[in-house]
C-alpha positions in Angstrom: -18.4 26.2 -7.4 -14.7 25.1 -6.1 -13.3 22.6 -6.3 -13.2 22.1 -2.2 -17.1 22.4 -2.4 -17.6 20.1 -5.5 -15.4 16.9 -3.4 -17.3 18.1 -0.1 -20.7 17.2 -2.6 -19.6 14.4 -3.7 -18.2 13.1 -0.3 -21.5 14.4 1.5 -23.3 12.3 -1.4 -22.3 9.1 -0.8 -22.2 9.1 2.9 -25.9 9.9 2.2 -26.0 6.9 -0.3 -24.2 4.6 2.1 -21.3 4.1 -0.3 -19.1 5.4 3.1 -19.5 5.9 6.3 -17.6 8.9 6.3 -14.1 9.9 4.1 -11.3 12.0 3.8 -10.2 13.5 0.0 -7.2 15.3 -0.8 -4.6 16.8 -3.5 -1.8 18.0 -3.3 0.7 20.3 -6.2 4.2 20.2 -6.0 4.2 23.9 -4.3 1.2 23.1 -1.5 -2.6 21.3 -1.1 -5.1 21.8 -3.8 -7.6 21.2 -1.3 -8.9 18.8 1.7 -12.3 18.1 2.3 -14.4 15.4 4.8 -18.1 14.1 5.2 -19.5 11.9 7.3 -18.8 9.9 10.6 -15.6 8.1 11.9 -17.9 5.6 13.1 -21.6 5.0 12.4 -22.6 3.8 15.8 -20.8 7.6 17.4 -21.5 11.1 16.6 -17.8 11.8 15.8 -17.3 13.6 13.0 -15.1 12.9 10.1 -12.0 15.5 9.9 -9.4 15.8 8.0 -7.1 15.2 11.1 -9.0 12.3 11.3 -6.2 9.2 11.8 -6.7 6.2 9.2 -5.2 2.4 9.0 -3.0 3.2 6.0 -2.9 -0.6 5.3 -0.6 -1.2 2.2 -0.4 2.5 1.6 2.0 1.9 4.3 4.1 0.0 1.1 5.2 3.3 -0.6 6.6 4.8 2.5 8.7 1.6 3.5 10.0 1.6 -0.1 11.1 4.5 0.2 12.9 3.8 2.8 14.7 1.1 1.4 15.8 3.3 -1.6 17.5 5.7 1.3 19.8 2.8 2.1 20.6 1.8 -1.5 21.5 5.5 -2.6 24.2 5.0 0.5 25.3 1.6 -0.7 24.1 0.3 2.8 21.4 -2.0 0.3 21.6 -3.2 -3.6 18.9 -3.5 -5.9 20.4 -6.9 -7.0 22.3 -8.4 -5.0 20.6 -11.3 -3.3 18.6 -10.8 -0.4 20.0 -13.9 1.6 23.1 -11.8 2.0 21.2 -10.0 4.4 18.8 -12.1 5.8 20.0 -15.7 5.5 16.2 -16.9 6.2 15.5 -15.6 2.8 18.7 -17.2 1.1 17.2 -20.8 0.1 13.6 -20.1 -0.4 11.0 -23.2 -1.5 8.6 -22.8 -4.5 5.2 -24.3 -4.6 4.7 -26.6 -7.1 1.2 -27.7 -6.3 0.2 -30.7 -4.0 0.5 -34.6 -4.2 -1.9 -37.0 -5.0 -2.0 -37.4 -1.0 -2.7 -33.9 -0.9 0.7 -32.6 0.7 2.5 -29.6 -1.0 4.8 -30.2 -3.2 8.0 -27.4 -3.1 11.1 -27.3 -4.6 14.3 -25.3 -4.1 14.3 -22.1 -6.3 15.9 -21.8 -9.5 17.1 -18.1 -9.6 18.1 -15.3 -6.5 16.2 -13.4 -5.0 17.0 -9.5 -4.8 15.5 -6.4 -3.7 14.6 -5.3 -6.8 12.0 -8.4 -7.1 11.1 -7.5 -3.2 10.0 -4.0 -4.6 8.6 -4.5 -7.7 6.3 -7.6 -6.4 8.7 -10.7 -8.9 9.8 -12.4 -5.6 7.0 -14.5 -5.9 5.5 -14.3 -2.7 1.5 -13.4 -2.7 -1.1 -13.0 0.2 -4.0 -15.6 0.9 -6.7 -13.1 -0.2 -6.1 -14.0 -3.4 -4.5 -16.8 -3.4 -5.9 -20.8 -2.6 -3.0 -22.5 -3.2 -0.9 -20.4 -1.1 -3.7 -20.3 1.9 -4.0 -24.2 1.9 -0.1 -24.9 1.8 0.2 -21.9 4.8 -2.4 -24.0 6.7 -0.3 -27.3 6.4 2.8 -25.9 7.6 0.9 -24.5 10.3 2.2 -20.8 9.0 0.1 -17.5 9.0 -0.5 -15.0 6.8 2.2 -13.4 7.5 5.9 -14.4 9.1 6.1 -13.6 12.7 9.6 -15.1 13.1 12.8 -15.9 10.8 12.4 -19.1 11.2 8.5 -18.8 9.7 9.9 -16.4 7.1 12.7 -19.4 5.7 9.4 -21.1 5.5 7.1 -18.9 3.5 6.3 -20.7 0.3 7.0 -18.5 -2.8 4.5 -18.9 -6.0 7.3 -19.0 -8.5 10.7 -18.2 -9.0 12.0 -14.7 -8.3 11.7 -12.7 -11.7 9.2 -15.4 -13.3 6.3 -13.7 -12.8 4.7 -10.8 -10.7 2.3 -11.4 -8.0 1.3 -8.9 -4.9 2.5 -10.5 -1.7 3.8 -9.8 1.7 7.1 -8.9 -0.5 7.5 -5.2 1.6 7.1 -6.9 5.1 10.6 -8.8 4.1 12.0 -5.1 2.5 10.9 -3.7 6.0 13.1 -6.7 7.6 15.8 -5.9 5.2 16.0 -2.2 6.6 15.9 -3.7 10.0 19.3 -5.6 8.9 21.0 -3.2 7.9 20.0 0.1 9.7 20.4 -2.1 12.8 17.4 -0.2 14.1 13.8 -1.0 14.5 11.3 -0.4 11.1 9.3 2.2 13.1 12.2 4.0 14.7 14.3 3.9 10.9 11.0 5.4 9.3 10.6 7.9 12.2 14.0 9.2 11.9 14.7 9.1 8.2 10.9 9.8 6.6 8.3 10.8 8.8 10.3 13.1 10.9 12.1 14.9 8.5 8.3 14.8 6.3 6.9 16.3 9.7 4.2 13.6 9.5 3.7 13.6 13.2 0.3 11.6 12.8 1.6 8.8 11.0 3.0 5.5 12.7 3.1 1.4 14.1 1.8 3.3 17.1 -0.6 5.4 17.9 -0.9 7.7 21.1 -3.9 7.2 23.2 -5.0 11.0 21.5 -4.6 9.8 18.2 -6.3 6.5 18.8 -8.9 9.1 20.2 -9.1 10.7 16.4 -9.1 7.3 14.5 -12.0 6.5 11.9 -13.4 2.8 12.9 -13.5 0.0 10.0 -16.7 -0.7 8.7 -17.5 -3.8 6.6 -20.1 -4.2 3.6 -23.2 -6.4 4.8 -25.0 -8.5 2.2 -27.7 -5.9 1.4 -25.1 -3.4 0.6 -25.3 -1.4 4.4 -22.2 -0.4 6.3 -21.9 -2.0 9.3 -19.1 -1.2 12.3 -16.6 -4.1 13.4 -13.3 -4.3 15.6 -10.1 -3.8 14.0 -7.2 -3.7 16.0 -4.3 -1.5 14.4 -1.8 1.2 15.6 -0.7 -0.5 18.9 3.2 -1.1 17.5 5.0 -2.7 14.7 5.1 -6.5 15.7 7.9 -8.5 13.8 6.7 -7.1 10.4 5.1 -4.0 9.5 6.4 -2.8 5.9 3.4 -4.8 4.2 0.6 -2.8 5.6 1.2 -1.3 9.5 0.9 2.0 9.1 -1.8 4.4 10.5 -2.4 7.9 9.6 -3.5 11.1 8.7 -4.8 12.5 4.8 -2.3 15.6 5.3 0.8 13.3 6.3 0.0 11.5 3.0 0.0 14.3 1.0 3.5 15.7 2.7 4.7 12.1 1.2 3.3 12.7 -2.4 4.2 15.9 -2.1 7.8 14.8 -1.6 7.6 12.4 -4.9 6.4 15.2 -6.8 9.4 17.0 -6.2 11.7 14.7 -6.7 12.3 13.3 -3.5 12.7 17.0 -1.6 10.3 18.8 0.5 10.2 21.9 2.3 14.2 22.1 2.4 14.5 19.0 3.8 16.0 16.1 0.8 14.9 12.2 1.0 15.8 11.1 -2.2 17.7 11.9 -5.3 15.5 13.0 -7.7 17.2 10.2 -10.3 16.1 7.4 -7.3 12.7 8.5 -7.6 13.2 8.4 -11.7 13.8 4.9 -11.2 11.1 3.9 -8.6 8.5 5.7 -11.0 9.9 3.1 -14.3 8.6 -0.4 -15.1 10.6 -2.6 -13.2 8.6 -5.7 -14.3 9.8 -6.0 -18.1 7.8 -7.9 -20.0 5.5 -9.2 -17.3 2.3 -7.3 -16.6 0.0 -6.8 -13.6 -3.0 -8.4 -13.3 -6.3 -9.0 -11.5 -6.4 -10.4 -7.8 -8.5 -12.7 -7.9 -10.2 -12.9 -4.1 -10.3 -16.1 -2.6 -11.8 -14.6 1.0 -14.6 -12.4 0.2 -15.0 -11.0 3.3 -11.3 -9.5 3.0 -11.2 -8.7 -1.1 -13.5 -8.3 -4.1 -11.2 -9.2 -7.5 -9.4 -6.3 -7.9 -8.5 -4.6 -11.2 -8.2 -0.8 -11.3 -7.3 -0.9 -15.0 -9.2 -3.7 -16.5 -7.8 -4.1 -20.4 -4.7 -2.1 -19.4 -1.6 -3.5 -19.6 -0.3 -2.2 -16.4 3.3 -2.5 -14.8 5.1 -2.5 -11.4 8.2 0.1 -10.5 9.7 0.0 -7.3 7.1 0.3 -5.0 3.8 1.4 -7.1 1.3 0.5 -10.1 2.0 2.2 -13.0 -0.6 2.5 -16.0 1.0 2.6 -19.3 -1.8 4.6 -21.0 -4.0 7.6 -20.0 -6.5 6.8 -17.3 -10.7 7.0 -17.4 -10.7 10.0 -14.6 -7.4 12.2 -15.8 -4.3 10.7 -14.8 -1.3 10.8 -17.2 0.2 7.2 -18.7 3.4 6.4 -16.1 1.2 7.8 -13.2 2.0 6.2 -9.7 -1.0 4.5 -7.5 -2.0 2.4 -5.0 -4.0 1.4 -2.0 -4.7 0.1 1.4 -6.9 -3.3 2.4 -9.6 -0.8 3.9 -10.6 0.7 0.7 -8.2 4.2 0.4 -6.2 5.0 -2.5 -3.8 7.2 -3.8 -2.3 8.6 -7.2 0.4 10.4 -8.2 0.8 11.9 -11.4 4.2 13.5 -12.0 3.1 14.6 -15.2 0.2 17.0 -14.7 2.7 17.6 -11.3 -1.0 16.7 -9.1 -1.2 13.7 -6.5 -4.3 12.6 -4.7 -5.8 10.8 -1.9 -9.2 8.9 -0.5 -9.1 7.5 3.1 -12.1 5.4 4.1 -12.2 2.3 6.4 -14.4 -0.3 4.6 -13.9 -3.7 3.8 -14.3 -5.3 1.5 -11.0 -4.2 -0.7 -11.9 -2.6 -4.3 -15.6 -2.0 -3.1 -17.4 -0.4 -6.0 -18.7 2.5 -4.1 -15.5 3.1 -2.5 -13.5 3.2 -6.4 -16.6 4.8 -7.5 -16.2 7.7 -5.7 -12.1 7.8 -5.8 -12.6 8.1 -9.3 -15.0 10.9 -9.1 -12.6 12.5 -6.9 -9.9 12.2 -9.5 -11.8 13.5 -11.9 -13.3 16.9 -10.4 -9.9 17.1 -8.9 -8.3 17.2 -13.1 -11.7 19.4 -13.8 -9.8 22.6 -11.4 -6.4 22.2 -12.5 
């Protein structure tokens, strides 16, 4: 059997088992795709087939792309890794740290103690976090009367931060303020700057803040995990435009664009003729920018959003400039220093410049880190390592 028809099985399995409603897998080699395969139905109350044009909320795979983008403007001097941010955005140049709340309740924040640079922005040290996993940070949001995330400068001076930049790591709505940061200094919009420096030249014509009234016609609908385990289909608006922010998570599109992207990384930073990055910048986005510090679990504090997430549990694991990185050899193939992430709605990716193989699984199910969703990614991985 090929490897195309042993991910098909396992895809066609659990849409049969319920573990999806219907997914897109691929991998990708540095000289083309390995293979693509889909199963199942872009939403369970349609007949639409799942295809692998199929167009997907790439949530915070969106992360990877916008840090790439940032590393464009540092390799041209236009951005630094360490200078401080607040040279750039003066909203982020006297950031508060919480410090916990009063015997009346109120939060208690302090000026910061160190500056905060791009470097901490990319590698998750700013000390910003999300309310998903975070109390503390949810309850102090809801007394300053701010949301999840900033939708103003004047909201983003006001965003709490966990801990001093370079204390500690903790994954936050750091990429939404790189994504302002290219704004700054590209003087363009984050969609048009991505458009015109990394999904154009990529040819990812699928992939964007906003989706065309075709595309929106192709896009899998999010499905949420009910109680007794069964999918069930719910509203979830995405790909109508950027909004202030976008870098954290605003991206929608398709399994091929993706694997143009890793595609890219594999090589360096070049595709097709066409040259993003300098193979030494993506040397330095694949090493632990994080030190001593090491990732850990997400603890959920909104179930409906998040379980606790973990994809290495024991592992010391570390952060480079836009990516996980697991320091020794993981359970389905991948090489220690591989690259991975994911998106909110339960896809994933890795990239493994090692072995010279990157992969993908889109779905659209929430909770984030469901166990049928990883279940199957890592059966993926696995049969994809199997055909190599």
């Amino acid at each position: 059997m090929t490897t195309v028809k042993k991910i098909t099985a396992l895809l066609d399995d659990a849409v049969a088992r319920g573990a999806v409603a219907g997914a897109v897998a691929l991998a990708v080699r540095r000289d083309g795709t390995l293979f693509e395969a889909s199963a199942g139905r872009r939403d369970l109350s349609g007949p639409a087939e799942m295809t692998p044009d199929t167009i997907f909320w790439l949530a915070s795979m969106t992360k990877a792309i916008v840090s790439v983008g940032a590393m464009q403007l540092v390799e041209q001097d236009r951005l630094s890794l360490d200078a401080p941010v607040g040279d750039v955005l003066p909203a982020l140049a006297e950031p508060q740290v919480l410090e916990g709340f009063d015997a009346a309740g109120a939060a208690r924040l302090r000026p910061t103690r160190t500056v905060m640079t791009l470097r901490h922005l990319l590698s998750h040290t700013a000390g910003f976090g999300y309310t998903d996993w975070n109390a503390d940070l949810r309850r102090a949001l809801e007394q300053a009367g701010l949301p999840r995330t900033p939708t103003n400068f004047d909201q983003v001076a006001r965003m709490p931060l966990l801990f001093d930049p370079g204390a500690d790591w903790n994954y936050g709505i750091s990429t939404d303020m790189v994504g302002l940061l290219i704004e700054a200094v590209s003087r363009q919009s984050l969609d048009r700057y991505l458009r015109d420096h990394v999904l154009g030249p990529l040819g990812m014509e699928d992939t964007g803040f906003l989706l065309s009234p075709a595309q929106q016609a192709r896009r899998a609908r999010m499905h949420r995990r009910a109680a007794d385990g069964r999918l069930q289909p719910i509203d979830w608006t995405v790909g109508q435009g950027q909004g202030f922010t976008g870098g954290g998570g605003g991206l929608c599109g398709s399994p091929s664009d993706y694997g143009r992207f890793l595609r890219m990384l594999l090589n360096g930073g070049t595709l097709d003729g066409v040259r993003l990055l300098r193979s030494e910048t993506v040397a330095e986005m694949s090493r632990n920018q994080i030190g001593k510090l090491q990732v850990h679990t997400l603890v959920s504090g909104m179930p409906e959003r998040s379980n606790d997430t973990n994809f290495f549990p024991g592992m010391v694991q570390k952060w480079g400039l836009g990516f996980l990185l697991n320091s020794q050899p993981g359970p389905n193939g991948r090489s220690a220093g591989s690259l991975a992430w994911g998106g909110l709605c339960n896809s994933y990716f890795w990239l493994d410049p090692a072995r010279g193989v990157a992969g993908c699984l889109l779905t659209q199910v929430l909770p984030f880190a469901d166990a049928a969703a990883l279940e199957l990614f890592g059966a993926v991985e696995r049969a994809t390592y199997a055909g190599l």
